[in-house]
C-alpha positions as CSV (number, residue, x, y, z in Angstrom):
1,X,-139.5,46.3,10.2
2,X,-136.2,44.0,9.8
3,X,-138.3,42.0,12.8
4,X,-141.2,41.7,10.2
5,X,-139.6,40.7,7.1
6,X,-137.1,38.3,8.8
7,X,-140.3,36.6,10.2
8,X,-139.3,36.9,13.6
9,X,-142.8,37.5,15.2
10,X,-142.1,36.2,18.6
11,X,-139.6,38.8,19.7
12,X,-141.2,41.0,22.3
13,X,-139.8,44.0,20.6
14,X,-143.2,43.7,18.4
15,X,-145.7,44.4,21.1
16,X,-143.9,47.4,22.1
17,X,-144.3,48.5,19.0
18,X,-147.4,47.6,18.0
19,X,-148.2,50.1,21.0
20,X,-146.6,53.1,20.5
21,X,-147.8,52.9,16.7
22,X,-151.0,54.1,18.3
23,X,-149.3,56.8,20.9
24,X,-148.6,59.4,18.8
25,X,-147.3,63.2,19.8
26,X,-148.5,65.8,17.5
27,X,-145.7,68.8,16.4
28,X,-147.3,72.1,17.0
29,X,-144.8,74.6,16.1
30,X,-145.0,78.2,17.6
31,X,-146.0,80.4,14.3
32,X,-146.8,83.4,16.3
33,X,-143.8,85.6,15.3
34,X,-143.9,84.3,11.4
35,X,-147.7,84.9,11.0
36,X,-147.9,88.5,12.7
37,X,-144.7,89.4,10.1
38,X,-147.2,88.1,7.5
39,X,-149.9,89.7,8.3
40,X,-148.7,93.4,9.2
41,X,-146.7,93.0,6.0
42,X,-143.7,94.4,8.0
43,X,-140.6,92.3,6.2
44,X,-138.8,95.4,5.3
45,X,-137.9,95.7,9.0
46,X,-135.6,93.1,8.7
47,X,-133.4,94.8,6.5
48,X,-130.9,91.7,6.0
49,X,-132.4,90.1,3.2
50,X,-130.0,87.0,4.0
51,X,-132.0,87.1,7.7
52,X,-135.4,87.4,6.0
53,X,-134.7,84.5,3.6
54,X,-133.7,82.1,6.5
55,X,-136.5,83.0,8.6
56,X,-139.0,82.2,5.9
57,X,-137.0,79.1,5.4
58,X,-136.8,78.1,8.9
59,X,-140.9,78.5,9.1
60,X,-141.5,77.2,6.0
61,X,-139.8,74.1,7.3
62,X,-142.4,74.1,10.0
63,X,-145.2,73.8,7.3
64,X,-143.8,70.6,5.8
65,X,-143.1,68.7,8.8
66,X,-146.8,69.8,10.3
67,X,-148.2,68.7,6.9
68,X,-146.5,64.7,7.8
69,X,-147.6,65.1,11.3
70,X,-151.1,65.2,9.9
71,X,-150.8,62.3,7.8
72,X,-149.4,60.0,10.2
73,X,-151.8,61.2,12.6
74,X,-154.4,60.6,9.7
75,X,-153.2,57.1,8.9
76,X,-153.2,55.9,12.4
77,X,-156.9,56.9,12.9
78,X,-157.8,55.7,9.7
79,X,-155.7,52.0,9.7
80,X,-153.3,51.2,12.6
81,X,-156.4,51.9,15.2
82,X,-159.0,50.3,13.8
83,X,-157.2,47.1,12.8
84,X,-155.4,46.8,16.2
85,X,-158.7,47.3,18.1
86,X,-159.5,44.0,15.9
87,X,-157.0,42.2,16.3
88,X,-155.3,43.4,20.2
89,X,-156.1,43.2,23.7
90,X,-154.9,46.2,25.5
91,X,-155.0,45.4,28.6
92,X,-152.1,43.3,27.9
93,X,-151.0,43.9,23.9
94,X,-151.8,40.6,23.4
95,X,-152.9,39.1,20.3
96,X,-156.7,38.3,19.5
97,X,-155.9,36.7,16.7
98,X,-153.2,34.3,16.9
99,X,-151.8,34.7,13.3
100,X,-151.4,39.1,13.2
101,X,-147.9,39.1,13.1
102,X,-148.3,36.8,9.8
103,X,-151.2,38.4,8.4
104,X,-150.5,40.4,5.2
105,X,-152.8,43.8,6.3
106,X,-150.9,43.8,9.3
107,X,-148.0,44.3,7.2
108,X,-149.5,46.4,4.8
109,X,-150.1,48.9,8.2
110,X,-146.4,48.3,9.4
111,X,-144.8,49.2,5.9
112,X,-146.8,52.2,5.4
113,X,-146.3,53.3,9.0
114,X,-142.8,53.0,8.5
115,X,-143.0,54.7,5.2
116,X,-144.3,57.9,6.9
117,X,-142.4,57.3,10.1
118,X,-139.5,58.0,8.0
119,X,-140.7,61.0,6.0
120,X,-141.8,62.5,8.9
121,X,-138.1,62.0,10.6
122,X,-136.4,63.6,7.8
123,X,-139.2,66.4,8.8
124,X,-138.1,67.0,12.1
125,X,-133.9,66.5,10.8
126,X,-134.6,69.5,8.2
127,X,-136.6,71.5,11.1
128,X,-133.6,71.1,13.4
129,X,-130.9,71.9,10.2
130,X,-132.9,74.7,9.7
131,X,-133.3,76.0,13.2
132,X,-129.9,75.6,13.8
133,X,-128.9,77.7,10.9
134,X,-130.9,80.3,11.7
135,X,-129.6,80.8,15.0
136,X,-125.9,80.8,14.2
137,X,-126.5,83.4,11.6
138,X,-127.9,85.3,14.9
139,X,-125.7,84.8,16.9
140,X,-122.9,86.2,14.3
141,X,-125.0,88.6,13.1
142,X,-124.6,90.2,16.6
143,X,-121.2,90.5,16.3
């Protein structure tokens, strides 16, 4: 981004990139455990309320962080991929047209990318706070 708005298009650090704005990895947490709790409505097993309240928490997490993983997966099908099969060879990540760094929907994609990049970070950090919490109250719980 700072390469972007500093208007220093030539640094190689672009093309990488440019690439990996169209490699995405999609977060598919393991709900098995929380949906079969759901489902047989058997909470009152866990008879900790303060463990029953983190668990939801923890998988609830989950449900966020899948919900950004769809959007940037959305807005790359929808805006990074079609303007970069317009406007890159990718055989090589060169530029077809000479002037994409410059041009303002390029932009546009990179600001908005990096708008959900981010939200989708702060995702995953909650999902880890979260997953992390949960285990050390396990781990003292057996104690």
């Amino acid at each position: 981004m700072n390469l972007l708005l500093t208007k220093k298009y030539s640094d190689g650090r672009m093309n990488i990139f440019i690439s990996s704005m169209m490699t995405l990895q999609d977060f598919r947490p393991s709900m098995i455990t929380m949906d079969n709790i759901k489902a047989s409505g058997e909470f009152d097993l866990i008879r900790d309320i303060d463990l029953r309240k983190q668990i939801i928490t923890t998988y609830d997490s989950y449900a966020s962080t899948s919900t950004f993983d769809q959007m940037i997966m959305d807005y790359a099908n929808d805006y990074v991929t079609p303007y970069f099969f317009e406007n890159v060879r990718f055989s090589d990540l060169s530029s077809i047209n000479k002037n994409i760094l410059e041009d303002p929907a390029f932009e546009n994609i990179l600001i908005g990318y990096m708008t959900l990049m981010t939200q989708q970070i702060n995702g995953y950090k909650e999902n880890l706070k979260q997953v992390k919490t949960l285990n050390e109250y396990l781990i003292h719980s057996q104690k």
